[in-house]
N, C-alpha and C positions, 0 to 999 in steps of 0.2 A: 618052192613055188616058183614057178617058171613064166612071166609076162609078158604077152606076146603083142610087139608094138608092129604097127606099120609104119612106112618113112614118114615121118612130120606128125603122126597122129598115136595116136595113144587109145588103149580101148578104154579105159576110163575119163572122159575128159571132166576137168570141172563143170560147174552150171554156168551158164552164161546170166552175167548180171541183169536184171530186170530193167528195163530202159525207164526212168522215171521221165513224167511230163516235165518241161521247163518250166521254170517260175515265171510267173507273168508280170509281164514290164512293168514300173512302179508307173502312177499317170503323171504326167507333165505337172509341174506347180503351174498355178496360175499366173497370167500374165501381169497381174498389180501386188503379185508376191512382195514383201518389201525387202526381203531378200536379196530378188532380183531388182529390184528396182536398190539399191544399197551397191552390187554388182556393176549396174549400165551407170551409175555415177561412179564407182571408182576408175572405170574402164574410159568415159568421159573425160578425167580428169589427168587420169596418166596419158592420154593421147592428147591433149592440149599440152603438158608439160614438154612432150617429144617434140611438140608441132612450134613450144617458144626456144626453144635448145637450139634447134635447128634451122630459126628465123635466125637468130645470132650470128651463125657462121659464116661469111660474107664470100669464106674463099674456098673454092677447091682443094682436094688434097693434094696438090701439086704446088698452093699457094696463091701469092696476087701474079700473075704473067702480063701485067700491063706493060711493062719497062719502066726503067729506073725513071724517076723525074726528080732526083737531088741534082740532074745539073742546071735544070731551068733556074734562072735570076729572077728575081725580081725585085723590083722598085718600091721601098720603104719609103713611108711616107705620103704626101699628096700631089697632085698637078697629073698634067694628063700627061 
């Protein structure tokens, strides 16, 4: 038996699969979900903790660049 192809095609091709419709989108939860709401308070709560982490750090990451002030003296004690 002898089968006789053209370049790229074939005289038997498969079937072409049936294109099935998409699933359709799940709907949004609602917005008093407690889920969500369980969510915007974690989310809440980790961006305060970034936001006191980051009040703390006083200095760039290069450091304090004010100049040294261990040579300033000063006067122990009282009187003007």
């Amino acid at each position: 038996m002898l089968l006789f192809t053209l370049p790229g095609k074939a005289i038997f091709s498969p079937p072409k699969p049936k294109a099935s419709p998409a699933p359709a989108p799940a709907p949004p939860p609602a917005a008093d979900d407690p889920a969500i709401e369980e969510a915007r308070r974690k989310e809440r709560m980790a961006a305060a903790k970034r936001k006191g982490r980051a009040a703390t750090i006083l200095t760039s990451g290069l450091g304090d660049t004010t100049g040294d002030t261990s040579a300033q003296t000063t006067k122990l004690g009282g009187g003007a």
